[in-house]
C-alpha positions in Angstrom: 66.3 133.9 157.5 66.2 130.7 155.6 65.4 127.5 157.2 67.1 124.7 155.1 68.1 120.4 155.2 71.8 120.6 153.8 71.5 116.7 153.7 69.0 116.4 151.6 70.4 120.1 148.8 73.4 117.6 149.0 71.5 114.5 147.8 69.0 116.0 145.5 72.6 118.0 143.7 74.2 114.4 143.9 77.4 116.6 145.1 77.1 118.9 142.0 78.3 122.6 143.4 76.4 124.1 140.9 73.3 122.5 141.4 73.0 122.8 144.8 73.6 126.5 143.7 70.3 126.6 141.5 68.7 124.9 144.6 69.8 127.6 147.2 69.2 130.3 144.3 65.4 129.1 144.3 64.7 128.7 148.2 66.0 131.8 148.6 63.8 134.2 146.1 61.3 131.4 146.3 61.0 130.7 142.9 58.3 129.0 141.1 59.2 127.5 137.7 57.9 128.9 134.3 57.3 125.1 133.1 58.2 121.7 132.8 61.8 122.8 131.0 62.3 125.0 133.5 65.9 123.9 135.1 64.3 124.4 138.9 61.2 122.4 137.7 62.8 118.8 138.7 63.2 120.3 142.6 60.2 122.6 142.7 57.8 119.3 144.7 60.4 118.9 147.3 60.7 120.3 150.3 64.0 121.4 151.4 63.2 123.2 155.1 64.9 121.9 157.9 66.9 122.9 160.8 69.8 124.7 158.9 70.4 128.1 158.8 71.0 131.2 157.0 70.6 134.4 158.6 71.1 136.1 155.5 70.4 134.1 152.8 69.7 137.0 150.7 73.0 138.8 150.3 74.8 135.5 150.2 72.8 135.1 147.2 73.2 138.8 146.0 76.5 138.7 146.2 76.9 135.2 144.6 78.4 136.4 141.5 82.0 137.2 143.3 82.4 133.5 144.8 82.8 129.8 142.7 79.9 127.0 143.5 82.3 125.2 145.4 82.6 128.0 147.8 78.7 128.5 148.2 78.5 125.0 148.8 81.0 124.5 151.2 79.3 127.8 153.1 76.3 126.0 152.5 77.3 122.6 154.5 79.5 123.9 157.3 76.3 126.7 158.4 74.6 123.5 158.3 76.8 122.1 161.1 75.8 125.2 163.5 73.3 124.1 166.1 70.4 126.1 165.8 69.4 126.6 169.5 72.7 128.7 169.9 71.2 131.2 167.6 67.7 131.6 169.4 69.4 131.3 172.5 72.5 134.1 172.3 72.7 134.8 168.5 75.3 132.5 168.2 76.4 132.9 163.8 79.8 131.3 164.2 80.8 127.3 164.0 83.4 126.5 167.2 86.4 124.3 165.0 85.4 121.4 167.7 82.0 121.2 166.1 82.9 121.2 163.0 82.5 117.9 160.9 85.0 118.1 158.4 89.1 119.0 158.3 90.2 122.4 157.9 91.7 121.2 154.5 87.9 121.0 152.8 87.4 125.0 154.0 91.0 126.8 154.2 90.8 128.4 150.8 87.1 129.7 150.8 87.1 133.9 150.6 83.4 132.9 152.2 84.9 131.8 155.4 87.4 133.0 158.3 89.0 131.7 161.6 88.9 133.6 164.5 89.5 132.4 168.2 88.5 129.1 167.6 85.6 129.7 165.4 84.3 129.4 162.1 82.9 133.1 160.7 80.7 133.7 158.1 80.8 136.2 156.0 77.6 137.4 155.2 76.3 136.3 158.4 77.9 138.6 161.0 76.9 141.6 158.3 74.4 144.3 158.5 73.1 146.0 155.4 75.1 149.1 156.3 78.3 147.4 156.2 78.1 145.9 153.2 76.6 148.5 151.0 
């Protein structure tokens, strides 16, 4: 599980997809850089834990090479909008549309995300290991 602030990914990436990529990308393997040219060297002092979620961080990032930036991102902020105590509570992964921040326009085209029944699914959330191997 990854514990994350989307607000401040967002500001530190000033908006840049990709660098909020390369952010993620180094929370999640927990990355240390090699100096000071390092491109994760500039974020490596800040600390981006917070009360955002990922349960599976790790094959999100695994399978990372199938989606764009923008579709990482936009997983990125709308798992962000999810309250946290309705995973400890029930194991709550999905976003209900009425909670959600933004219009269906800035999501409808990401392969990352699906409606169902009112709710926002995540891909790599609801998956075991099993399934997606």
């Amino acid at each position: 599980m990854l514990l994350y602030d989307w607000n401040k990914i967002f500001e530190t990436a000033q908006g840049s997809p990709l660098v909020v990529f390369i952010i993620f990308k180094m929370l999640v393997t927990k990355a240390v850089p090699e100096n000071k040219y390092d491109r994760i060297y500039k974020f490596s002092n800040t600390n981006f834990s917070g009360k955002s979620f990922l349960v599976h961080p790790d094959l999100l990032l695994h399978y990372s090479y199938k989606y764009s930036y923008r579709e990482i991102a936009q997983y990125l902020a709308l798992a962000a909008m999810r309250p946290y105590v309705d995973y400890i509570t029930a194991g709550e992964t999905t976003l209900d549309v009425l909670l959600c921040e933004v219009s269906p326009e800035f999501y409808e085209d990401n392969s990352l995300l699906y409606i169902d029944k009112g709710k926002i699914h995540f891909l790599y959330e609801e998956a075991t290991q099993e399934i997606i191997h």
